[in-house]
C-alpha positions, -999 to 999 in steps of 0.1 A, spaced: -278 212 -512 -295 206 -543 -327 196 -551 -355 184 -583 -362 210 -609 -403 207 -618 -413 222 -645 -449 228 -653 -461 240 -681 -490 251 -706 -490 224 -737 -503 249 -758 -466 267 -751 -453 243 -771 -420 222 -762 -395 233 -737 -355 225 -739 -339 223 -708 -297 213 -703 -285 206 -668 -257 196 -661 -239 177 -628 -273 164 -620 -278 134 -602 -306 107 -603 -338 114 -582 -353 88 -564 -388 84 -572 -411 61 -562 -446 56 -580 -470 31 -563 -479 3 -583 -448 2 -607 -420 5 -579 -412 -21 -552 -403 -14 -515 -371 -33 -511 -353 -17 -548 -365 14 -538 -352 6 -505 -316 2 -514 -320 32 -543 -323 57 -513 -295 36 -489 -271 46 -519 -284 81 -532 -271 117 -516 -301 136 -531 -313 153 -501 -353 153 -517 -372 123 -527 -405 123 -546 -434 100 -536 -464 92 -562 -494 78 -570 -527 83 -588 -537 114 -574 -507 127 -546 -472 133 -550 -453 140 -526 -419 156 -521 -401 148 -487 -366 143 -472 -348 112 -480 -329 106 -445 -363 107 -429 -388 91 -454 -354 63 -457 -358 62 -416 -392 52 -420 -404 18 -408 -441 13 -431 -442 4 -465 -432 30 -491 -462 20 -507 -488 18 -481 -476 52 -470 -482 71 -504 -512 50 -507 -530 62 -475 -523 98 -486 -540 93 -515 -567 77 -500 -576 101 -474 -572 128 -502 -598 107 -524 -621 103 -495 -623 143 -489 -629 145 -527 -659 121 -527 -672 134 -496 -671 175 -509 -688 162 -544 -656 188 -556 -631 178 -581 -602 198 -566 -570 204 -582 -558 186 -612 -539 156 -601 -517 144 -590 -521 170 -563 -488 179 -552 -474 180 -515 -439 197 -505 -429 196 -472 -402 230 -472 -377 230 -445 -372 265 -460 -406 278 -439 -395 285 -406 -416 288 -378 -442 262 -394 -468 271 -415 -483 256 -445 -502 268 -477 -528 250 -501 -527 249 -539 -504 229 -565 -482 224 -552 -493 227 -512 -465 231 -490 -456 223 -454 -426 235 -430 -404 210 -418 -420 212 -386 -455 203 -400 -438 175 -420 -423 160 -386 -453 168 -364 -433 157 -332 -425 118 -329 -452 113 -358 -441 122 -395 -465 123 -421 -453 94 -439 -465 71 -412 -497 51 -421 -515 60 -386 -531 88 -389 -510 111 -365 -490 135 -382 -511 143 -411 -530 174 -398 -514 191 -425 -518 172 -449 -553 165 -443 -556 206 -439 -545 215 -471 -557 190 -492 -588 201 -478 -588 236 -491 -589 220 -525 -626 207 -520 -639 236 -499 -640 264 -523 -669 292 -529 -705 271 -533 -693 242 -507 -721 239 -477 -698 255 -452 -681 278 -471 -694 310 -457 -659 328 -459 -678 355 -487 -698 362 -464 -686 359 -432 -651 355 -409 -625 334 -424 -629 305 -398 -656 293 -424 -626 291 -448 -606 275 -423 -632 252 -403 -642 235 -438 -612 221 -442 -606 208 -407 -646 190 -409 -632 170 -442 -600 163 -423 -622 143 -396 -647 125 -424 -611 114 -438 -596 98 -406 -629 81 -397 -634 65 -434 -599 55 -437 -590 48 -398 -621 39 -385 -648 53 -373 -641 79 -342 -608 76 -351 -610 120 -352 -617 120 -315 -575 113 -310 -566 146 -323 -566 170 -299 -596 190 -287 -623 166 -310 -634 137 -287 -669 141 -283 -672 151 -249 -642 181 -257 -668 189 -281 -699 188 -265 -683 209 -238 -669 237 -266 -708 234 -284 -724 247 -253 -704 272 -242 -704 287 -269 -741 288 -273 -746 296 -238 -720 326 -241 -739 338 -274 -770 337 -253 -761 356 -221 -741 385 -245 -776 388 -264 -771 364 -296 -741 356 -323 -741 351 -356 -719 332 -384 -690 359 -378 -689 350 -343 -681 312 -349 -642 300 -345 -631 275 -370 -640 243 -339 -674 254 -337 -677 251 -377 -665 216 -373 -689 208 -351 -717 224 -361 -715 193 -391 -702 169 -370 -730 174 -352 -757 161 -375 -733 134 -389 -731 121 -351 -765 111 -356 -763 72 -364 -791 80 -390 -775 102 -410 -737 95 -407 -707 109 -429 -731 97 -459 -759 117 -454 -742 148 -443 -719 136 -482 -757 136 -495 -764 176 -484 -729 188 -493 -735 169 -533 -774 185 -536 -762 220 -522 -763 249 -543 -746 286 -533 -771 312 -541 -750 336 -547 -761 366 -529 -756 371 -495 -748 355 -459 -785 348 -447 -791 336 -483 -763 311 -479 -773 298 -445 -810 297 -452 -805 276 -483 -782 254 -461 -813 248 -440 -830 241 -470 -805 217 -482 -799 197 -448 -843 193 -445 -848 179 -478 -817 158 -481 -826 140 -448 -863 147 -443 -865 167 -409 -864 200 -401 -828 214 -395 -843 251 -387 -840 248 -347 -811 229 -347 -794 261 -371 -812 286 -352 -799 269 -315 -762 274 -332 -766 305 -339 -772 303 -375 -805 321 -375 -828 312 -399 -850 340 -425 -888 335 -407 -904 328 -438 -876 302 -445 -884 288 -407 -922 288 -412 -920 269 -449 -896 242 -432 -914 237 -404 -951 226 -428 -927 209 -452 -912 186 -424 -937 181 -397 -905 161 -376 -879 182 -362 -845 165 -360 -848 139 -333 -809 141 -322 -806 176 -322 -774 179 -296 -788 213 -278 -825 204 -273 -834 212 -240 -798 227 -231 -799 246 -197 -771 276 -196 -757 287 -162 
């Protein structure tokens, strides 16, 4: 079948010879230097099953019959990758992986699956997601992508990053949270609410049952929370028109990981939310089931004499 050859490699190893031989061009477009229509024609005529995609910060290695198939600019497409991976970037405060961050979509992986890092890597299936390939410039299809490039700005000392601590749908949940700040800034806002399971009703719904079911089995904690209700739990506050994607941005920029223990991570995340947008975020935690330290509760509650006016389970009646 055949395929590119990346090397990558340490500088301070010095140079590195490499003879190959019946090797065939690779088409490769870069955004900004590249044109649609020669690039266009460059695929028409090629037989190299890969092609790469780049630009400032993603590259991108897909199949050329289906990225050739494609009816949206070459450029636009590589360009909205890159900007939804620069809005999860300035969002998280985190520099992620070195750019450009590298994408490849493996038809090797069956069964679906992905993995993050640099390079990430999606099966075929992921790549195709249904009638909606990645390479589109709607948002559909990118679930993956928006995944996995999430991973690389939701690492140890991130707000929601409770995975040292707690179950791995902290690990996993992050991700998914900066996935829907992406879609909104790029597509509009409450442009998440079209993937499946995240308009706000499907969410209000999820939010209290699962409080209501902590409550009638005698309490949860973080290990008890699956990876929608650590979307939520943040979408939550930025639904508030007072505080928005920015301000929730604001807490995730000031917070610092105390580097001890669960309760220590989720009190200072209290901390964090109160003094980046002046209310007190202790009933709202403790009401998710993110119990708050007492003494934590008692210095919030004198510091910030307002509780958070749009807390979504005030006054929430259980069956």
């Amino acid at each position: 079948m055949g395929g590119p050859i990346l090397l990558m490699a340490r500088e301070s190893w010095g140079p590195v010879t490499l003879t190959l031989h019946n090797v065939l061009p690779q088409p490769h477009f870069v955004a900004g230097v590249d044109n649609d229509a020669d690039f266009a024609a460059e695929l028409a005529a090629t037989t190299v099953p890969f092609t790469m995609l780049q630009e400032e910060d993603v590259f991108v290695l897909g199949h050329t019959d289906e990225i050739a198939a494609a009816t949206d600019s070459i450029e636009e497409m590589i360009t909205t990758l890159g900007d939804l991976w620069r809005v999860e970037q300035d969002f998280s405060g985190q520099s992620g992986w070195s750019t450009p961050h590298m994408f490849f979509f493996d038809l090797r992986v069956e069964g679906g699956g992905a993995h993050s890092g640099n390079p990430a890597y999606l099966s075929h299936t992921w790549e195709l997601s249904t009638t909606n390939p990645f390479w589109q410039t709607s948002f559909l299809g990118k679930w993956g992508f928006l995944h996995e490039a999430g991973h690389s700005f939701s690492n140890p000392g991130t707000l929601l990053y409770l995975d040292k601590y707690a179950y791995i749908s902290w690990r996993e949940g992050e991700p998914n949270l900066l996935n829907m700040v992406a879609v909104d800034t790029v597509f509009g806002a409450g442009s998440h609410q079209q993937w499946s399971g995240r308009s706000d009703a499907e969410r209000q719904a999820t939010r209290e049952a699962f409080v209501c079911n902590c409550l009638a089995s005698g309490g949860c904690d973080a290990t008890d929370f699956g990876t929608a209700d650590v979307v939520d739990f943040a979408m939550s506050i930025a639904d508030d028109p007072a505080i928005g994607w920015d301000g929730l941005s604001a807490a995730y920029h000031a917070f610092v990981e105390p580097g001890t223990d669960q309760q220590a991570h989720i009190d200072a995340v209290a901390e964090t939310l109160s003094a980046q947008l002046d209310r007190d975020f202790g009933p709202y935690m403790t009401a998710y089931q993110l119990p708050v330290t007492p003494s934590v509760l008692a210095t919030l509650d004198a510091t910030y004499p307002t509780d958070w006016e749009a807390n979504p389970l005030e006054g929430l009646v259980c069956p």
